[in-house]
C-alpha positions as CSV (number, residue, x, y, z in Angstrom):
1,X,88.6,-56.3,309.3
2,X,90.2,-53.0,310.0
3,X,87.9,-52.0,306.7
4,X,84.5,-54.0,307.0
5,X,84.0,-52.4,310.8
6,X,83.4,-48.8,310.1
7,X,81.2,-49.7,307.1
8,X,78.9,-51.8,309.5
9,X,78.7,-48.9,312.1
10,X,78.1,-46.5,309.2
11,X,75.1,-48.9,308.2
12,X,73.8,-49.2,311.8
13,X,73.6,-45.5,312.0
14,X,72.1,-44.9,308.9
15,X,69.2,-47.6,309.8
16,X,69.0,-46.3,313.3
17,X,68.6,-42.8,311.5
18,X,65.7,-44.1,309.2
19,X,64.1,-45.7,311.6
20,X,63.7,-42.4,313.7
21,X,62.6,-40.6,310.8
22,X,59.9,-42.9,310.2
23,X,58.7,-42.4,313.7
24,X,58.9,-38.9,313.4
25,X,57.3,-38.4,310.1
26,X,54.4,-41.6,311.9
27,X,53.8,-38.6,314.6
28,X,53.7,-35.4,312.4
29,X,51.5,-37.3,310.3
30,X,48.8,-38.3,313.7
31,X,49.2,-34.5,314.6
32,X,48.0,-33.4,311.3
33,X,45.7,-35.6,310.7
34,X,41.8,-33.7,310.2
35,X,39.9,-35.2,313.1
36,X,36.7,-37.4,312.1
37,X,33.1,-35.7,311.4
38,X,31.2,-35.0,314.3
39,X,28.6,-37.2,315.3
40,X,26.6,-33.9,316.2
41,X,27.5,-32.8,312.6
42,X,26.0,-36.3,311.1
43,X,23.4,-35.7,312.9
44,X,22.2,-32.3,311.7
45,X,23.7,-33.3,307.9
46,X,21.3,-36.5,307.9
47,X,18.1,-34.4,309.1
48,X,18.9,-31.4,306.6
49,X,19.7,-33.4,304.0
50,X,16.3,-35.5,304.3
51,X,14.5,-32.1,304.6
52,X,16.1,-31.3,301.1
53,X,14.6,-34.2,299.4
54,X,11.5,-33.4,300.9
55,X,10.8,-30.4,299.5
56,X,10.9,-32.1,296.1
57,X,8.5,-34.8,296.9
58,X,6.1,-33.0,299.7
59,X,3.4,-32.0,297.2
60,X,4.7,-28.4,297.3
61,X,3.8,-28.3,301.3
62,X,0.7,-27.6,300.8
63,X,-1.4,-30.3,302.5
64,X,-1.5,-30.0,306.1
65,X,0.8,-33.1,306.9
66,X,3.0,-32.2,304.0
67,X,3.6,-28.7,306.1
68,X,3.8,-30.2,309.3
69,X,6.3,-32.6,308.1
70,X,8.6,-30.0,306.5
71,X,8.0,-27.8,309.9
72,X,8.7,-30.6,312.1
73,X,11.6,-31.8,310.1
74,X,13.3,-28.1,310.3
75,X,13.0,-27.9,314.5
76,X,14.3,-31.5,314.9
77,X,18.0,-30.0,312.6
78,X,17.8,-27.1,315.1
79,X,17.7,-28.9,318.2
80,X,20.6,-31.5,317.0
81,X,22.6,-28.4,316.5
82,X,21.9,-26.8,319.5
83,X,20.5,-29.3,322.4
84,X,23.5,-30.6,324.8
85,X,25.1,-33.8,323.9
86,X,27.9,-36.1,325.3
87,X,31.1,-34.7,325.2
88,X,31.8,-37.7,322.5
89,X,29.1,-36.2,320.2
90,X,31.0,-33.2,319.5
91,X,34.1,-34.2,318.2
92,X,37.6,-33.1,318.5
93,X,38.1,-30.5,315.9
94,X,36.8,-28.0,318.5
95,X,34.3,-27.0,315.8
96,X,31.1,-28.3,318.0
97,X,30.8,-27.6,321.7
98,X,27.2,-28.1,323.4
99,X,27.5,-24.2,325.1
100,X,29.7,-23.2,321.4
101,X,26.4,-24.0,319.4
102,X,24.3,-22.4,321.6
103,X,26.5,-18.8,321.0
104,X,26.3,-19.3,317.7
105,X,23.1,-19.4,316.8
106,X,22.6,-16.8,319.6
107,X,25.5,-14.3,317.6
108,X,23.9,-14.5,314.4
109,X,21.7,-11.2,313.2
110,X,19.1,-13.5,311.1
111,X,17.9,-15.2,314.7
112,X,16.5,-12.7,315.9
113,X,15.3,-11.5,313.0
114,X,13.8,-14.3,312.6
115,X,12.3,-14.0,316.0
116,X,11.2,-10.4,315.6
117,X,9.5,-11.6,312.6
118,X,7.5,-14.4,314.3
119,X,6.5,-12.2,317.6
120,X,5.0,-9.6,314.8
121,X,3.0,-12.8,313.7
122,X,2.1,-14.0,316.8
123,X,0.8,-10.6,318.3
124,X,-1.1,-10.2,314.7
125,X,-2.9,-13.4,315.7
126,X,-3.3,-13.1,319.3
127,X,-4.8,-9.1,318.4
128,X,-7.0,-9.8,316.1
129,X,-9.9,-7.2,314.8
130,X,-11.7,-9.3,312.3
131,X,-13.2,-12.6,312.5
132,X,-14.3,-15.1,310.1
133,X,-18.0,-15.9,311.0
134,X,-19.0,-19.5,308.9
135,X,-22.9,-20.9,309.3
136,X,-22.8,-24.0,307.0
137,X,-20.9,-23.8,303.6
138,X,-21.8,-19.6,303.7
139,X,-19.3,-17.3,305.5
140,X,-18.2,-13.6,306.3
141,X,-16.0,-11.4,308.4
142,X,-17.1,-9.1,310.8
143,X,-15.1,-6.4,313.0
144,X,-14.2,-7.2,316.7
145,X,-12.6,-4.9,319.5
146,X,-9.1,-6.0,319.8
147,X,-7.5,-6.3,322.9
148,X,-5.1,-3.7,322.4
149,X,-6.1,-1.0,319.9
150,X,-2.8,0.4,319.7
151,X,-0.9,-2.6,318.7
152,X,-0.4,-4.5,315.3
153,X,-3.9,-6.3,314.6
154,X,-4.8,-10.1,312.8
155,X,-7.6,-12.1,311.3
156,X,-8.8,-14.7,313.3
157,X,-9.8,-17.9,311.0
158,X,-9.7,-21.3,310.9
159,X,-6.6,-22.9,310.7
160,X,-7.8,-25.3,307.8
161,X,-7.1,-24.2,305.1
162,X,-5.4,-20.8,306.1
163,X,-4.9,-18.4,308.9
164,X,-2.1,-17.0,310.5
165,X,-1.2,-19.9,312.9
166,X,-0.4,-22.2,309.9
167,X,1.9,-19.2,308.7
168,X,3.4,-19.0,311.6
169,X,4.5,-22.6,311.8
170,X,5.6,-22.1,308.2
171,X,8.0,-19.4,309.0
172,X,9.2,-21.3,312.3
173,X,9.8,-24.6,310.4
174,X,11.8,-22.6,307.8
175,X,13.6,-20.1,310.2
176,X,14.7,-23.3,312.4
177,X,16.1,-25.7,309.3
178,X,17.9,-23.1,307.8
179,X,19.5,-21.9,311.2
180,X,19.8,-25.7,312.1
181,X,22.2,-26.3,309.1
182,X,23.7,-22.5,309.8
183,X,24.8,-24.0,312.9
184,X,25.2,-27.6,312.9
185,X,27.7,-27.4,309.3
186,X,31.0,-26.6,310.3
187,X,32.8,-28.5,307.4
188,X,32.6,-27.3,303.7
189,X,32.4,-30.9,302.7
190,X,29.0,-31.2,304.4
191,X,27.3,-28.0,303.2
192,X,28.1,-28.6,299.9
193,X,26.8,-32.2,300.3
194,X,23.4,-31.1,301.3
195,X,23.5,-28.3,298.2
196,X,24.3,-31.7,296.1
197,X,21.1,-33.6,297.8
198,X,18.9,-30.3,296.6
199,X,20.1,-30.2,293.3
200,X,19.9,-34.0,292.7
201,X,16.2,-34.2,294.4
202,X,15.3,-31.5,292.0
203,X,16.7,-32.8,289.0
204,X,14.4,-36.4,289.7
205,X,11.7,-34.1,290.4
206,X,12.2,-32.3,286.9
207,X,12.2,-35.8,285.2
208,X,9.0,-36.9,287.2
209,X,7.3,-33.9,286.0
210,X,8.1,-34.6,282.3
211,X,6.9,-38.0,282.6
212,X,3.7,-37.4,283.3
213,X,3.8,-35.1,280.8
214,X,4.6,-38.0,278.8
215,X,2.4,-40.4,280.4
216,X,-0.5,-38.0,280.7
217,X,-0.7,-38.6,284.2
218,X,-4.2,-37.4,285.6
219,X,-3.2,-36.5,289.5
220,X,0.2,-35.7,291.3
221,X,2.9,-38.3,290.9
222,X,-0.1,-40.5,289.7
223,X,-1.3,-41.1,293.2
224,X,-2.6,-37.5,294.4
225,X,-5.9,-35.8,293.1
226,X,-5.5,-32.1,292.2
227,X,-8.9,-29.7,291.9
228,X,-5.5,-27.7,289.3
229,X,-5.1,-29.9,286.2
230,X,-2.2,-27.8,285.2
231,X,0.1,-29.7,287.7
232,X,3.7,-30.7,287.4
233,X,5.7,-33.0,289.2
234,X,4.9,-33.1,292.7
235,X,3.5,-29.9,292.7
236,X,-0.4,-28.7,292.3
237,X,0.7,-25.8,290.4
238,X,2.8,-25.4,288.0
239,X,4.0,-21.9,288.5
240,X,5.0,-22.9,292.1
241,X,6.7,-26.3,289.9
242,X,8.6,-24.5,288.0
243,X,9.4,-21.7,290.5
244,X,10.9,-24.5,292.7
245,X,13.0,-25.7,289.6
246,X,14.6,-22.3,289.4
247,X,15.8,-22.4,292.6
248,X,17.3,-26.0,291.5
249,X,18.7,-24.6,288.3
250,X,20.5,-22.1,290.4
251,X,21.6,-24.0,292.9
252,X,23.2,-26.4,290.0
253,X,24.7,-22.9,288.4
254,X,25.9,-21.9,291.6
255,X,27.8,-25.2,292.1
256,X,29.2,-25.6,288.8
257,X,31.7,-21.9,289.1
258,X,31.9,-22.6,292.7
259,X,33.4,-26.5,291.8
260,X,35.5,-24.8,288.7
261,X,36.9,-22.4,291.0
262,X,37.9,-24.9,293.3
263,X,39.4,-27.1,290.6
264,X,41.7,-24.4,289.4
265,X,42.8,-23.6,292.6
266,X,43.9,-26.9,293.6
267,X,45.3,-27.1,290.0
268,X,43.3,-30.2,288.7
269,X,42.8,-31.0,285.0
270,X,39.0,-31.7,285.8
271,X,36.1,-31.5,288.4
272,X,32.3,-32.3,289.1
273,X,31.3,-29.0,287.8
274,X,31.2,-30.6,284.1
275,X,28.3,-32.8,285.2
276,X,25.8,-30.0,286.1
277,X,25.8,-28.9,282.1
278,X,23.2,-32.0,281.9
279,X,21.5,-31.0,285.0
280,X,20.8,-27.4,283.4
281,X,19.9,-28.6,280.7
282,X,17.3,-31.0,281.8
283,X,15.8,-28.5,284.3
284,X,15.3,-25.5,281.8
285,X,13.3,-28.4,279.7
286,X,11.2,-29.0,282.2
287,X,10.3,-25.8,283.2
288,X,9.5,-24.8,279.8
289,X,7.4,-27.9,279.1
290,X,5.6,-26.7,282.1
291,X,4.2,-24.1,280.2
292,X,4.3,-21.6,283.3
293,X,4.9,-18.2,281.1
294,X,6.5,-16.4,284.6
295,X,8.6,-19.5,285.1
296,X,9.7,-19.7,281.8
297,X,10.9,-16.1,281.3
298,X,12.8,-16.6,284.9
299,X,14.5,-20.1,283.9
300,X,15.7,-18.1,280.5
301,X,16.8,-15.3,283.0
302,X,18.9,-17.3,284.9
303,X,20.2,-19.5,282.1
304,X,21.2,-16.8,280.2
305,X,23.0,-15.1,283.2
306,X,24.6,-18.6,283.5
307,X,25.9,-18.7,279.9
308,X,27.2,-14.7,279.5
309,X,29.2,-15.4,283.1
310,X,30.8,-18.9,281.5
311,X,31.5,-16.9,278.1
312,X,33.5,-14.3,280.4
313,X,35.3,-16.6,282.4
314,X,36.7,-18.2,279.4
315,X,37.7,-14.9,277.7
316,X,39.3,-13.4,281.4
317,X,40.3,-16.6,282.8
318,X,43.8,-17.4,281.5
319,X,43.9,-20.9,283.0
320,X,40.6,-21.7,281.7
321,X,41.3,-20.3,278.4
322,X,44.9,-22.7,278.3
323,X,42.7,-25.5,278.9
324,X,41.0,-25.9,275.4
325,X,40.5,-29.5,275.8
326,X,37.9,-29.2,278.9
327,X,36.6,-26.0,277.1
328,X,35.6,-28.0,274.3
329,X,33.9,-30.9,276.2
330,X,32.0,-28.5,278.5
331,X,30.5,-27.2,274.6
332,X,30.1,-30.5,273.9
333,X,28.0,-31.5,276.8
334,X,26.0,-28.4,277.1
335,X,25.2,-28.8,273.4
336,X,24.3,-32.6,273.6
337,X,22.5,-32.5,276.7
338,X,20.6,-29.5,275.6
339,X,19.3,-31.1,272.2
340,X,18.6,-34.6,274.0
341,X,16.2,-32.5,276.8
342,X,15.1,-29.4,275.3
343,X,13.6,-31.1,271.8
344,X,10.8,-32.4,274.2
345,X,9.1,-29.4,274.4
346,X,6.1,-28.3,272.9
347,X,7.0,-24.8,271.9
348,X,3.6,-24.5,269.8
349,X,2.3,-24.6,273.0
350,X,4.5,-22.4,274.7
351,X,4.3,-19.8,271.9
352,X,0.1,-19.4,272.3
353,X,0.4,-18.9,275.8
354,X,2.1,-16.0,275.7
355,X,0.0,-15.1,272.5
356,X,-2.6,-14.8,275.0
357,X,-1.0,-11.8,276.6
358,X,-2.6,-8.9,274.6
359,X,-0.5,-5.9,275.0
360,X,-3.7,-3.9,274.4
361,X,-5.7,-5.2,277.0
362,X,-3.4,-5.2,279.8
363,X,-5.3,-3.0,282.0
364,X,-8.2,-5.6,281.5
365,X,-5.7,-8.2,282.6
366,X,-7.4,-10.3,285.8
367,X,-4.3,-10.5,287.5
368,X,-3.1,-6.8,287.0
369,X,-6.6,-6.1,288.1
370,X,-6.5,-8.4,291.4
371,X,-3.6,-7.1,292.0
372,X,-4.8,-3.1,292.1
373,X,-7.4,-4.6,294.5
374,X,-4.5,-6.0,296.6
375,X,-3.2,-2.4,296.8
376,X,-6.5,-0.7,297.7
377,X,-6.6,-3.6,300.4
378,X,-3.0,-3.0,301.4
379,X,-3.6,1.0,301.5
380,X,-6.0,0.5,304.2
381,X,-3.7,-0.6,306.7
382,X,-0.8,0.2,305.0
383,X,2.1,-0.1,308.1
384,X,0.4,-3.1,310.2
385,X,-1.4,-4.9,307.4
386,X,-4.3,-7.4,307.7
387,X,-3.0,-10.1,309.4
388,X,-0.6,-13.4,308.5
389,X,-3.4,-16.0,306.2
390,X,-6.0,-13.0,306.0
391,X,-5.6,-12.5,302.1
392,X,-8.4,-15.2,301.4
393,X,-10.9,-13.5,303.8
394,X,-10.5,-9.8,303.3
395,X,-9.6,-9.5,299.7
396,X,-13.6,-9.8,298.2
397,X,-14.5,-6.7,300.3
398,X,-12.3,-4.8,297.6
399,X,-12.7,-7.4,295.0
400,X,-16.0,-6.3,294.3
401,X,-15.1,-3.3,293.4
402,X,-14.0,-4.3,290.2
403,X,-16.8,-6.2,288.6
404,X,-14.2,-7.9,286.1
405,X,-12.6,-10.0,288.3
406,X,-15.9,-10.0,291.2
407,X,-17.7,-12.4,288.9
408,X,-16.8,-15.4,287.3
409,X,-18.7,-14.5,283.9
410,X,-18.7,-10.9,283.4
411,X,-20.1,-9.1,280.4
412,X,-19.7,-4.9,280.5
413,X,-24.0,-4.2,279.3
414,X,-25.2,-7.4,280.8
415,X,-23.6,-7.5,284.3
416,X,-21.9,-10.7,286.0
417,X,-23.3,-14.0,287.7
418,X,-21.5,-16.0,290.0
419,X,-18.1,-15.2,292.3
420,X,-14.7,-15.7,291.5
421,X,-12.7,-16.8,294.5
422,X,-9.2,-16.0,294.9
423,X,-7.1,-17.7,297.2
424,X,-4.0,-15.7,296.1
425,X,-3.4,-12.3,294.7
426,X,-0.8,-13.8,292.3
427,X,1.0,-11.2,292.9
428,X,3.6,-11.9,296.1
429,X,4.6,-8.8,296.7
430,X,1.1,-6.9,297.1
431,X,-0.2,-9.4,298.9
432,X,3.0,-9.6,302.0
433,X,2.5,-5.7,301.7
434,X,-1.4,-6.6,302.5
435,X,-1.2,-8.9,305.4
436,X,2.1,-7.7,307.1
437,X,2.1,-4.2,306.3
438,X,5.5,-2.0,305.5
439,X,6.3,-3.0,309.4
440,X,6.7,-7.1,308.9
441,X,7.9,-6.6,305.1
442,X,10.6,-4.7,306.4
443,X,11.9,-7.5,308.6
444,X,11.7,-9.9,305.7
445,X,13.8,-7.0,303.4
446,X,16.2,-6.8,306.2
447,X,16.6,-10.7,306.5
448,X,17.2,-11.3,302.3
449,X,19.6,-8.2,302.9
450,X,21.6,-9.6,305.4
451,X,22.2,-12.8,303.6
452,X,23.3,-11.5,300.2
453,X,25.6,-8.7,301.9
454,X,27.5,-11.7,303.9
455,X,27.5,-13.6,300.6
456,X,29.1,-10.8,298.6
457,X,31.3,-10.1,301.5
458,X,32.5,-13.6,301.8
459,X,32.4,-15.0,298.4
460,X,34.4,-12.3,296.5
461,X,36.8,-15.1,295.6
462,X,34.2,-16.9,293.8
463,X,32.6,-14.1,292.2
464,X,30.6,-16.0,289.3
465,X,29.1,-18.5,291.7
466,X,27.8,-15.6,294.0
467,X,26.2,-13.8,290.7
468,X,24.4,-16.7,290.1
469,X,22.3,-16.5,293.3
470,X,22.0,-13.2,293.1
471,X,20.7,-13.5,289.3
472,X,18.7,-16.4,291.1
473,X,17.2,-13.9,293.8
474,X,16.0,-11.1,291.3
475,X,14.5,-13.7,288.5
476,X,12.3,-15.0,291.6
477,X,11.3,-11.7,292.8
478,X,10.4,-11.1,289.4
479,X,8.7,-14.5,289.4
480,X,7.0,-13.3,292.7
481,X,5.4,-10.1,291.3
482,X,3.2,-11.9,288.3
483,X,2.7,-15.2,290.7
484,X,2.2,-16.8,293.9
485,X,5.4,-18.8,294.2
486,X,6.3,-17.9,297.7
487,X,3.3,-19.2,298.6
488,X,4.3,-22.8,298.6
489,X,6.0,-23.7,301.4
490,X,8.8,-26.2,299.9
491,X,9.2,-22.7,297.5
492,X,10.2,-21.0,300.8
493,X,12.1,-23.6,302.3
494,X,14.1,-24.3,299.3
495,X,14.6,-20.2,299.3
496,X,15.6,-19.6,301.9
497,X,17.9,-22.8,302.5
498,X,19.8,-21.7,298.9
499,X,20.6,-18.4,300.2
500,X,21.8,-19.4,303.9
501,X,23.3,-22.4,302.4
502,X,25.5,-20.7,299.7
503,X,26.5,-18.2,302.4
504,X,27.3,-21.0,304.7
505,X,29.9,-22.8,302.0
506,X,31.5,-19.2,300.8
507,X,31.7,-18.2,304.4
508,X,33.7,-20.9,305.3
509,X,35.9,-20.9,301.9
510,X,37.2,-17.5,303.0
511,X,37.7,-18.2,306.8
512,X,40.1,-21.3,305.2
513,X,41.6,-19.2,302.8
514,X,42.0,-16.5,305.5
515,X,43.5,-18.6,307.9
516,X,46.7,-19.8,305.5
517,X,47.9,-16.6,305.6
């Protein structure tokens, strides 16, 4: 007895201990707990993310329902972001707060760029100088006295199918979903869920496109008529197709070093950056069996950039280098899912349309003609420019002076018959310099700027992920000069959302890596 009684007090001691270690260790674990999403943040993640697929499927935007849609789609993410809610609605990570949002949106540069931008627009339309004057199916522009000489002057036209109301809404729809998702996302987790939603609508949207190849399909997605046979997917053009791709192909890029960074810092053997080797290669097959010559060469662009960055990670990368096994299966996928997609295409086909190009004969070139005639437009009004949606209207006055491209059949003894219509300079750059002038192209400079200054600033960590979009940037400004690409308005959605979005999800990588120190 003497013997067996201090053991049983030990024991009562020892479960007495446990048991207050497991309470402890119950409360530590409530306290650190991560609080729940949002409902706010569902919210604004369910909107964006449905505006994403969109974009893929909205017949490029350019219907007027199609462009409403998108528009309409962008303000409702901003107001779930912003508008007050219950108390409930916010959460309790202290990330959402109805007067919290509000400050944010209101501290951010872009907004009122944004803003600036859209007040140029409006006081464009609401000045206007020249008219559009229609009497049955004939029309014409005449001058007007605006109502303040001094000012930045418009084109007043009718809103079907252009004029600068419609851009306006274009530029509001797109300035409000990407600010909607700048300020509703507050979890890394959510932005790059709605970067996964982009890539995998645009992925479906590559396959569609090659099965009408396949299928010759006569109209978009089967269903809609296009006056452009050369369609793909759910696009009427196929340069604007397949610049939408590239913006897919680089989000997918983008994702891939941003997941492999994140897998060796959290020291796993594997990630789901090894899936978007068949995403690539997919997408780069369908671009190229688009047989859009400026697509193609920007899709090789960024493809290339995508493979010289890989090849240098494994070379300077001594943990990616150890790893042989995953090095080997990444090869492995890249090279299977690049035979399986890419023997598809008809490069016979792809080969004689750039054997049309004739070195020799640039200067003859329509579109290097239209666009000097864009310049001589832009000249005119060189700092204000033309108007928003004036391009369509103004452009024949200097069209005609270059008989090549005035007439639809042209010979250099016998003269021309007929006009040849342009509703685009294919050539974005003149033609933003022609309606907004150096003024509003300025603001639009300063807004990409500010983007891929934070993204550099923020994303030094992940290096190869932020070279991607900037690869991604210059292949569609190159795109941009030869075409009309930003033109679409799921092009400039999808844009625009890749580079606030990518900014977004570095952005708050480096606040968490920031904050561990």
């Amino acid at each position: 007895m003497l013997i067996s009684q201090p053991l049983l007090i030990n024991e009562n001691i020892m479960s007495e201990t446990i048991e207050r270690a497991k309470a402890r260790d119950s409360r530590h674990s409530n306290v650190q707990r991560k609080p729940g999403v949002a409902w706010r943040e569902w919210a604004v993640l369910i909107s964006g993310g449905t505006t994403v697929v969109y974009l893929s499927w909205g017949l490029g935007g350019i219907p007027t329902n199609s462009l409403h849609a998108m528009a309409i789609m962008g303000g409702i993410t901003l107001l779930l972001a912003i508008i007050p809610l219950p108390r409930v609605c916010n959460g309790s990570d202290g990330e959402h707060g109805n007067l919290r949002n509000l400050l944010r949106l209101l501290a951010l540069p872009s907004f009122w760029l944004t803003l600036l931008f859209l007040g140029y627009i409006a006081l464009q339309n609401l000045n206007h100088s020249w008219e559009q004057v229609r009497i049955g199916s004939h029309w014409w522009i005449e001058a007007v006295d605006p109502r303040f000489a001094a000012l930045p002057s418009g084109f007043k036209a009718d809103y079907n199918p252009m004029n600068g109301w419609r851009v306006f809404v274009l530029m509001a729809g797109a300035g409000a979903f990407v600010h909607g998702l700048w300020v509703g996302l507050r979890r890394r987790q959510s932005a790059v869920a709605v970067l996964w939603l982009f890539v995998f609508s645009g992925v479906g949207m590559a396959i569609v496109g090659m099965l009408q190849f396949f299928t010759g399909a006569e109209a978009v997605l089967w269903r809609f008529p296009s006056e452009n046979q050369n369609f793909w997917g759910s696009f009427f053009y196929r340069n604007q197709a397949a610049g939408y791709l590239n913006l897919v192909l680089c989000a997918a890029a983008f994702l891939f070093f941003y997941h492999a960074r994140r897998t060796l810092l959290e020291e796993r053997g594997s990630g789901p950056h090894l899936l978007f080797f068949c995403f690539l290669s997919l997408i780069y097959a369908s671009v190229a069996m688009s047989l859009s010559r400026g697509g193609f060469l920007a899709a090789s662009a960024i493809l290339a950039t995508f493979l010289l960055l890989l090849f240098l990670r494994f070379i300077f990368n001594h943990q990616a280098r150890e790893n042989w096994i995953v090095s080997l299966l990444v090869v492995a996928l890249l090279a299977g899912g690049s035979w399986s997609s890419v023997r598809y295409v008809d490069w016979e086909s792809l080969r004689d349309r750039f054997d049309q190009i004739n070195l020799e004969e640039m200067d003859s070139d329509v579109r290097r003609i239209a666009t000097r005639a864009t310049m001589d437009m832009a000249e005119k009004r060189i700092l204000t420019g033309w108007g928003a949606g004036s391009f369509r209207y103004v452009f024949p006055t200097f069209q005609q002076n270059y008989p090549e491209i005035f007439y639809r059949t042209y010979h250099p003894v016998r003269g021309g018959s007929g006009m040849k219509f342009f509703r685009y300079a294919h050539n974005d750059l003149a033609q933003s310099l022609a309606e907004y002038g150096v003024i509003g192209c300025a603001m639009l400079v300063a807004l990409g700027l500010f983007w891929l200054g934070w993204l550099l600033w923020a994303g030094w960590r992940f290096f190869l992920a932020v070279a991607m979009i900037y690869a991604g940037v210059l292949a569609a400004v190159g795109h941009a000069f030869i075409e009309f690409i930003f033109q679409s308005p799921s092009y400039l959605f999808a844009f625009s959302f890749l580079l606030v979005s990518s900014t977004q999800l570095l952005v708050m990588e480096s606040r968490r890596r920031f904050s561990r120190r």
